[in-house]
C-alpha positions as CSV (number, residue, x, y, z in Angstrom):
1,X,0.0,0.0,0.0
2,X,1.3,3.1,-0.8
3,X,0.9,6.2,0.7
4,X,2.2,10.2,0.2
5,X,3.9,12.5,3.0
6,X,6.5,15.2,3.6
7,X,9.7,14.2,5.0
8,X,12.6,15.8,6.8
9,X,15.8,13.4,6.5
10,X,17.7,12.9,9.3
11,X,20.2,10.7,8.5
12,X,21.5,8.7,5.4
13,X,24.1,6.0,4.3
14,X,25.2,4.2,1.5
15,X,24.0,0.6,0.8
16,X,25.5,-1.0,-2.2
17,X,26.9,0.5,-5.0
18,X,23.3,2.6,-6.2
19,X,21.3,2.4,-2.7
20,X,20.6,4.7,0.5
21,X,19.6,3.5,3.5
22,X,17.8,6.9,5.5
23,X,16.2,8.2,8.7
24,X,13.2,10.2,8.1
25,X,10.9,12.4,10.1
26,X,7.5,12.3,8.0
27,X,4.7,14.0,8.5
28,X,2.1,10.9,8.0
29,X,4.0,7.8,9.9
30,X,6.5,10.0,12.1
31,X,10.2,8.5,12.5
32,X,10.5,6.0,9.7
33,X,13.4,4.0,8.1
34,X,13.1,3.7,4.0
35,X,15.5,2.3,1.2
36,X,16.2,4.0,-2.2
37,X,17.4,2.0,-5.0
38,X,19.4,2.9,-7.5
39,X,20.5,6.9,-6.8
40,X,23.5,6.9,-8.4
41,X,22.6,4.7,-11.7
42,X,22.7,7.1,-14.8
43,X,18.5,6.1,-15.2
44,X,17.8,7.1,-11.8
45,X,14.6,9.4,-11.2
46,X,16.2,10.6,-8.2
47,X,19.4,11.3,-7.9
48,X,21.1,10.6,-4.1
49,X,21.7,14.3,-4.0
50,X,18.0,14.7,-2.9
51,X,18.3,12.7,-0.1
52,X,20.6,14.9,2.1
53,X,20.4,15.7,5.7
54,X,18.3,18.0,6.3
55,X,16.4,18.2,2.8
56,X,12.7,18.8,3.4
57,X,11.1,16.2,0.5
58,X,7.6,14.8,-0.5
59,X,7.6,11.0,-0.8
60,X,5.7,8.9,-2.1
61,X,6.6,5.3,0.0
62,X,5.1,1.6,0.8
63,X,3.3,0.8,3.7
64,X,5.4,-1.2,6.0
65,X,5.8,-2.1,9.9
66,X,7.4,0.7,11.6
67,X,10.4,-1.4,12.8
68,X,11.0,-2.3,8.6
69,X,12.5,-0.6,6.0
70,X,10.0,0.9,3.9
71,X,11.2,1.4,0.1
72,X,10.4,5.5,-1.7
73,X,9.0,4.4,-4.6
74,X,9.3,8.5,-5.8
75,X,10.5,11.8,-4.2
76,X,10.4,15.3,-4.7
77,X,12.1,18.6,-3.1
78,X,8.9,20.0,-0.7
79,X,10.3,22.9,-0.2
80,X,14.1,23.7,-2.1
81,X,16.9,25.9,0.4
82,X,17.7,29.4,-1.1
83,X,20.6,30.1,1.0
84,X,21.3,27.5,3.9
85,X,23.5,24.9,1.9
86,X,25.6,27.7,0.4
87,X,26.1,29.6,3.5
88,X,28.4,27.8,6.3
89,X,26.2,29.6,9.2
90,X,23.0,28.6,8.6
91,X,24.1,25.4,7.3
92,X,25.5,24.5,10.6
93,X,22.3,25.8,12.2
94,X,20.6,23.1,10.1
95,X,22.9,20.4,11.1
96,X,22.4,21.6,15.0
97,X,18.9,21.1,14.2
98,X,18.8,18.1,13.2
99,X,21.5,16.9,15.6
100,X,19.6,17.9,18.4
101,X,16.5,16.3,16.6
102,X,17.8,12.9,15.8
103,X,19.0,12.8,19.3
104,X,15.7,13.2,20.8
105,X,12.5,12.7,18.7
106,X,12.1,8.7,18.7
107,X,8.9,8.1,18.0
108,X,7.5,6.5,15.1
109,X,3.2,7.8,15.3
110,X,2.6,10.6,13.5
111,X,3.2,13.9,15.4
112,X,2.2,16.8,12.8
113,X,2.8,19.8,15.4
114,X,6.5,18.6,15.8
115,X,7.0,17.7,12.1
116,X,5.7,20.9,11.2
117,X,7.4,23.0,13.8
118,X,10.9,21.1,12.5
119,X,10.0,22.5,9.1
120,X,9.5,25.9,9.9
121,X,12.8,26.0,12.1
122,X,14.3,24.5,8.7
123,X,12.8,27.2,6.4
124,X,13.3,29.7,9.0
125,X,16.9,29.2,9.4
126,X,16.7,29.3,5.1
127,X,15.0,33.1,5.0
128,X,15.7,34.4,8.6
129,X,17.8,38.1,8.7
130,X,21.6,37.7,9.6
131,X,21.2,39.3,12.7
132,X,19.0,36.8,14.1
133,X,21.0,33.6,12.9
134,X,23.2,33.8,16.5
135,X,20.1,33.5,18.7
136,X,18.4,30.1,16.8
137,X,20.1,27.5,18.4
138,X,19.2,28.8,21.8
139,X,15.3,29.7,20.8
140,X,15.3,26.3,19.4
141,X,16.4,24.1,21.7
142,X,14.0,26.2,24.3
143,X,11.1,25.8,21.7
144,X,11.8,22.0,21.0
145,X,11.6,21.0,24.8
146,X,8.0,21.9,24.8
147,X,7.2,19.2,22.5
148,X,9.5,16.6,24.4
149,X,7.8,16.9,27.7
150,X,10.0,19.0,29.9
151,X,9.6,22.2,29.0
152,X,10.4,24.6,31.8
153,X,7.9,25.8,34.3
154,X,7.2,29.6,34.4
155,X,7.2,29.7,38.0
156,X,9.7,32.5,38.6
157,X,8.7,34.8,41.5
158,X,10.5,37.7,43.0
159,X,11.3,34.9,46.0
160,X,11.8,32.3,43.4
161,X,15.1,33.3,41.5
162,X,16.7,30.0,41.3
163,X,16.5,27.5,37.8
164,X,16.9,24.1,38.4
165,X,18.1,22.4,35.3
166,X,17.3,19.0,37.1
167,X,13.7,20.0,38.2
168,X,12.7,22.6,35.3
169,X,11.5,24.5,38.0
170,X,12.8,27.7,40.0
171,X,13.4,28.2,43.8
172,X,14.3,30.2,46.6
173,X,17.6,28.9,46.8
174,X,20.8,27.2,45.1
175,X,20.7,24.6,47.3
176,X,19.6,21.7,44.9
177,X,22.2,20.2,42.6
178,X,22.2,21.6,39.0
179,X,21.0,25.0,39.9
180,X,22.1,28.2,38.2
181,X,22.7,31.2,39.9
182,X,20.0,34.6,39.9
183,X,22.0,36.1,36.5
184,X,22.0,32.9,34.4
185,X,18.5,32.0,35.6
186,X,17.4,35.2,34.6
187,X,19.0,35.2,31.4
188,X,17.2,31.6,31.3
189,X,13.8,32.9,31.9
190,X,14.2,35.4,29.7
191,X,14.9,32.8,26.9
192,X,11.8,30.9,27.6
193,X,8.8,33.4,26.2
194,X,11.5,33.5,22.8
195,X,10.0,31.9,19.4
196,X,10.5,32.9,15.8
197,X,8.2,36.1,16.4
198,X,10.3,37.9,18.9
199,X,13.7,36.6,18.3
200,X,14.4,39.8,17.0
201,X,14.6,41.0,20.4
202,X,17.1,39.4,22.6
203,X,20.4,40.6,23.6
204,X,22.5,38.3,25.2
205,X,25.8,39.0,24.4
206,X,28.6,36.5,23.1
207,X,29.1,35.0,26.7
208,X,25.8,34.6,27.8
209,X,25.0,32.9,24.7
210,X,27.7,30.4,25.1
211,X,26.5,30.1,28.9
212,X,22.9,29.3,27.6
213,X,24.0,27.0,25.2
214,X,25.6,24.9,27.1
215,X,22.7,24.6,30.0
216,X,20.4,24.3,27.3
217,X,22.8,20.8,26.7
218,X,22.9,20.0,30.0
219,X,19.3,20.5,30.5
220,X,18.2,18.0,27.9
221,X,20.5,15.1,28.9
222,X,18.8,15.6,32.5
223,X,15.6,15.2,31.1
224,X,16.3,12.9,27.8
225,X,17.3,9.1,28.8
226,X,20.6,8.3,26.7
227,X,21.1,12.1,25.6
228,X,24.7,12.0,23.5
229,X,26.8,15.5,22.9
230,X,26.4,16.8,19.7
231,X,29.2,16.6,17.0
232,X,27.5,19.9,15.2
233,X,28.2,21.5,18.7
234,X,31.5,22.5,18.8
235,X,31.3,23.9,15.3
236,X,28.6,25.7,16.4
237,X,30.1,27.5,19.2
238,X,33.2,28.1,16.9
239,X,30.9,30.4,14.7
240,X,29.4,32.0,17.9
241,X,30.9,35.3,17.4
């Protein structure tokens, strides 16, 4: 049985001489595992260039248990990048994207909030103002936790001055482990009413970006079983200028 969705693709490798083996985030079925054939035969339809990372496609796949490969039987570009492969930025926004995706979205029912909050990230990343492109990872990472189950509580109080990464809560004092200070949780609480909308209007500088960044990370693997550090991390901080 065949059916039609949008895809995000999260992952892919090389199977044979002409196949790809890929991770996709669809819109209909979720997380889902698929097989191309021949991509790099001179008669394909679709060449393996349209299955990168991050390439937002429309698929038209078989019907198969969630824990099978299911085979594309055609694919087209959904929505096609203007700037982000060309520009090293937002191309390493992307990858952090997906990064931080694939190493917490593992469920294969259909979710269509998340799928389509991925894509507009994606596109966002694609159109979005230079000025902007420093804050995303940090907006982001905020944004997706919502959809994970922990996002933070917005219980800050003039008595309550205290995030706890562990708890996702804030309190009177720094007593319990994990626990930033009054600035960072500040800075912290500031970060959670961001979105694509007002991202325009945060100034953390250069250090309290890195600082956010980093309890953003620290922050998910309290909260996601078998979190692993990000490879696009480091790059990313490199560029965090």
């Amino acid at each position: 049985m065949l059916y039609k969705s949008k895809g995000i693709v999260f992952r892919n490798i090389k199977y044979g001489e002409t196949s790809l083996i890929m991770d996709i985030y669809t819109e209909e079925k979720g997380l889902r595992s698929f097989i191309v054939n021949g991509v790099r035969s001179s008669r394909a339809k679709s060449k393996a260039s349209l299955y990168q990372v991050m390439h937002i496609l429309q698929i038209l796949a078989y019907e198969k248990d969630s824990n099978k490969l299911s085979r594309i039987k055609e694919a087209n570009n959904a929505y096609i990048y203007r700037q982000l492969p060309f520009h090293i930025v937002r191309s390493n926004l992307g990858i952090f994207i997906i990064d931080l995706a694939r190493n917490t979205i593992k469920e294969k029912e259909a979710n269509p909030e998340l799928f389509n909050f991925l894509h507009s990230w994606l596109v966002f990343v694609d159109q979005a103002e230079s000025s902007v492109l420093k804050f995303i990872p940090l907006v982001f990472a905020m944004n997706l936790s919502s959809f994970l189950g922990f996002e933070p509580r917005d219980d800050y109080t003039e008595e309550r001055t205290f995030f706890s990464l562990q708890h996702g809560s804030f309190f009177s004092d720094a007593e319990e482990k994990y626990t930033l200070d009054q600035h960072d949780s500040n800075q912290f609480y500031l970060l959670m009413f961001a979105n694509m909308e007002t991202i325009k209007n945060l100034d953390f500088t250069k250090t309290e970006r890195r600082a956010l960044l980093d309890q953003l990370m620290l922050f998910y693997k309290l909260h996601v079983e078998g979190f692993k550090d990000l490879r696009s991390l480091e790059i990313l901080q490199s560029l965090n200028k």
